[in-house]
Each structure stands twice: as structure tokens, then as C-alpha cells.
FIPAMAR-115143 format. One record per residue (C-alpha): x, z, y; residue number from 1; residue in one letter. Coordinates in nm, 4 decimals. Last residue first. Layout:
<nodes>
<node c1="X" c3="Z" c2="Y" num="NUM" residuo="a"/>
...
</nodes>
This chain:
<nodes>
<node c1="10.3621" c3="0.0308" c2="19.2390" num="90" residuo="x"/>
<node c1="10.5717" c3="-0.3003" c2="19.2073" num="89" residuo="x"/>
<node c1="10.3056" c3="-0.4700" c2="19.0127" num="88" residuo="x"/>
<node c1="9.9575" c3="-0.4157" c2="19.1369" num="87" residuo="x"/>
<node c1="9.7579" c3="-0.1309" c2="18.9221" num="86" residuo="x"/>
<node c1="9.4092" c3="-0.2232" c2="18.7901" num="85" residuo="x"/>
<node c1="9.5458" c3="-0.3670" c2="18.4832" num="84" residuo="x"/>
<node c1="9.7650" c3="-0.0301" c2="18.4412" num="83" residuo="x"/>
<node c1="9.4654" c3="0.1981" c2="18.5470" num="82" residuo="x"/>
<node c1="9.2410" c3="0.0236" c2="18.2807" num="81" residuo="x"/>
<node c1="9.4918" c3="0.1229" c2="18.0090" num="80" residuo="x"/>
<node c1="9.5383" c3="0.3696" c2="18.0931" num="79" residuo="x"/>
<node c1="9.1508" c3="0.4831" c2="18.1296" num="78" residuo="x"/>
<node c1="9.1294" c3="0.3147" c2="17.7738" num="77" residuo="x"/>
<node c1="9.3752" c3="0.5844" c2="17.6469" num="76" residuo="x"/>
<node c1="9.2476" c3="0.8809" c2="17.8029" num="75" residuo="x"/>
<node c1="8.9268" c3="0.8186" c2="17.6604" num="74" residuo="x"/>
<node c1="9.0704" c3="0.7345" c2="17.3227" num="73" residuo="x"/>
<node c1="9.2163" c3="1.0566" c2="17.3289" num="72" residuo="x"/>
<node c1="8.8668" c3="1.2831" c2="17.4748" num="71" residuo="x"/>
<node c1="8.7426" c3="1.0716" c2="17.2107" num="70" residuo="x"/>
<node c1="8.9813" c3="1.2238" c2="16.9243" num="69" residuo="x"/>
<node c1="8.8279" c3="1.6159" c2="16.9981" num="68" residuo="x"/>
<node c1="9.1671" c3="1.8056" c2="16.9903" num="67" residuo="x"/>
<node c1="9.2624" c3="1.9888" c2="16.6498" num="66" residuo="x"/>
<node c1="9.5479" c3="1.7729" c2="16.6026" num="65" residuo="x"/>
<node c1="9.7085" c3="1.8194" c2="16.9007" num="64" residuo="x"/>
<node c1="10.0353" c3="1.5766" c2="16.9125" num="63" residuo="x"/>
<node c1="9.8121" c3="1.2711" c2="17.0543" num="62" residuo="x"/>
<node c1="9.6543" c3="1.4834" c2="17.3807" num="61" residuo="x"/>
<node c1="10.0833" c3="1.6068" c2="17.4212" num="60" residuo="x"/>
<node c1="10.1479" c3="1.1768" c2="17.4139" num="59" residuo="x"/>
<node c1="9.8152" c3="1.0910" c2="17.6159" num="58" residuo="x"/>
<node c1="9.9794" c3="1.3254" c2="17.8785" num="57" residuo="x"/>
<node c1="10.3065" c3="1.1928" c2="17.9312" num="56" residuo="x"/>
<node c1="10.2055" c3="0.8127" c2="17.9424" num="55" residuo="x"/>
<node c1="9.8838" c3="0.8801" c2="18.2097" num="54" residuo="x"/>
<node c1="10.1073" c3="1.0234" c2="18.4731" num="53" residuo="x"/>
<node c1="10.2682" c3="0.7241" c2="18.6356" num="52" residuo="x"/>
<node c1="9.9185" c3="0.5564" c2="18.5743" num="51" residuo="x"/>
<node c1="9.7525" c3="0.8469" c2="18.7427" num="50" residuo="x"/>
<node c1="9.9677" c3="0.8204" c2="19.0482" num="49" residuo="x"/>
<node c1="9.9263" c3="0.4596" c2="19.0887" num="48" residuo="x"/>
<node c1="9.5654" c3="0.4650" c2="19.0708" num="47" residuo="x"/>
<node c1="9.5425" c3="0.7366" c2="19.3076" num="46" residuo="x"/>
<node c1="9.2116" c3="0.8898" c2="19.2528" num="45" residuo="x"/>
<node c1="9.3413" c3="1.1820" c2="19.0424" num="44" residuo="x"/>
<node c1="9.0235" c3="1.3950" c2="18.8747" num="43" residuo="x"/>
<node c1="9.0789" c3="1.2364" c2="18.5838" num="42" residuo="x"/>
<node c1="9.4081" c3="1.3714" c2="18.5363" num="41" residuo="x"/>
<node c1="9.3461" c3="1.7589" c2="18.6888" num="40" residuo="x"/>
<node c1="9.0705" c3="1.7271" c2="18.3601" num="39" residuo="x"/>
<node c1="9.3136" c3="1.5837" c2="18.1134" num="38" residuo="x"/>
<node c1="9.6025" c3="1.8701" c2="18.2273" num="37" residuo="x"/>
<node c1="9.3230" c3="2.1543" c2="18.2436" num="36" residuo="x"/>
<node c1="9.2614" c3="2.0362" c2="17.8690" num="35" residuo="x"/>
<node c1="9.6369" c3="1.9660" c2="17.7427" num="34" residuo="x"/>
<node c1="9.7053" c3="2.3519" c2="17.8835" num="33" residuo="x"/>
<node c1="9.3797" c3="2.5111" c2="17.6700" num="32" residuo="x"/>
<node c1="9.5182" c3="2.3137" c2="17.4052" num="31" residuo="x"/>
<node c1="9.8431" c3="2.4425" c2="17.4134" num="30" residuo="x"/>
<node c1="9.7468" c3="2.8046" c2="17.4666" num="29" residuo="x"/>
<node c1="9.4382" c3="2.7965" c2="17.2383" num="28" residuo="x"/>
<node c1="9.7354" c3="2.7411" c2="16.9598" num="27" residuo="x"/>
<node c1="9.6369" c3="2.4489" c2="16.7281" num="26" residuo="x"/>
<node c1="9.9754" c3="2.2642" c2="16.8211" num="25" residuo="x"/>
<node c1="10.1250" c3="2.5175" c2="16.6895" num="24" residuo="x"/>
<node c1="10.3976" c3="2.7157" c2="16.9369" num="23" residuo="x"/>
<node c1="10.7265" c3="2.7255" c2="17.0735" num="22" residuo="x"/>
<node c1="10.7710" c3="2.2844" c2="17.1477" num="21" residuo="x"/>
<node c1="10.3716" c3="2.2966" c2="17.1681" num="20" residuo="x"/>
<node c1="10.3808" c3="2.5666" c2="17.4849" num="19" residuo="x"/>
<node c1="10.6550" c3="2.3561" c2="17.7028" num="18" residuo="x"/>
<node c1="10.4580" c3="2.0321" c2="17.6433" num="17" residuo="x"/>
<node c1="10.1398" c3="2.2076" c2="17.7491" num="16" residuo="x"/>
<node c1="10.2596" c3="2.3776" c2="18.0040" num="15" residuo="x"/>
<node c1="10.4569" c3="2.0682" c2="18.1455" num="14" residuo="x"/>
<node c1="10.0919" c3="1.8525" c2="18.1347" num="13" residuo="x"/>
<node c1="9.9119" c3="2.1490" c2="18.2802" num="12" residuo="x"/>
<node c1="10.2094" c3="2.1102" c2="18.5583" num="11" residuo="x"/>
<node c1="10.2307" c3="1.7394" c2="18.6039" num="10" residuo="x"/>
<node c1="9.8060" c3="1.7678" c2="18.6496" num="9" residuo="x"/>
<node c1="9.8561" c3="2.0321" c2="18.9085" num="8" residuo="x"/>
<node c1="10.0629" c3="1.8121" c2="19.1226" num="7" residuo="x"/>
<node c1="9.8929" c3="1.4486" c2="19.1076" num="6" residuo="x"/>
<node c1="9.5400" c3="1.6680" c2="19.1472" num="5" residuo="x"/>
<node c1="9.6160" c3="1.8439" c2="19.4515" num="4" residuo="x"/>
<node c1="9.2970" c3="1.9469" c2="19.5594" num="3" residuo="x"/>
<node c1="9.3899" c3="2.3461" c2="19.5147" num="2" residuo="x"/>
<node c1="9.7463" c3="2.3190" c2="19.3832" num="1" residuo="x"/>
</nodes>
């Protein structure tokens, strides 16, 4: 995954999703998963890419209640940024 930000954030993101469906959303597991997820995610440079991505991962950052709420809003504006950035047809 080394570089490969559109891979490894998929993955985190699947962790993460896979770890809150067995265990709290409070688990350092889950969180730990939604963090290396956010972080592969900002890293991405391809709008596209990111804005494919973006949906999935703002919906596991929304389902952990113990997360920090910027690092949500964050992750929301740079959505919503990515989709007005991002020509139609991408």
C-alpha cells in the first residue's frame, strides 16, 4: 500500500466498517481504523478518487461517537469542496 493512498484508504475505511458492525464504536480498534482511513484520505490527490471515497468514510467518522467532531466537519467540507471541484462525468 506504500504511496497508494486510493487503496489503503478503502481498506482503513473496510476495517473500520468491519470492526464497528462486531464491536463499540468506542473500541480503539474502530477508531484507530476510521483514523488511518481519514489520514490515507487526505493524503489522496486525485480529486476524483477522494470524492468516490469521501461518502463511505464520513459515514464510519459519523457512527463514532467518541471521535473529535472537527476531524467530521473537516471531512465534510473537504467533500464537499472535492465535489464542486470535480467535473461531471468523473
Amino acid at each position: 500500500m506504500a504511496g497508494d493512498f486510493r487503496l489503503a484508504t478503502r481498506l482503513w475505511t473496510g476495517v473500520g466498517v468491519s470492526r464497528l458492525a462486531r464491536q463499540s464504536p468506542d473500541a480503539p480498534e474502530v477508531n484507530g481504523a476510521a483514523a488511518g482511513a481519514l489520514y490515507c484520505w487526505t493524503q489522496l490527490k486525485d480529486r476524483a478518487a477522494a470524492a468516490e471515497a469521501g461518502p463511505e468514510l464520513i459515514r464510519l467518522l459519523g457512527a463514532l461517537p467518541s471521535l473529535d467532531p472537527r476531524h467530521l466537519e473537516l471531512a465534510r467540507q473537504r467533500l464537499e469542496l472535492l465535489r464542486d471541484a470535480t467535473p461531471i462525468g468523473r
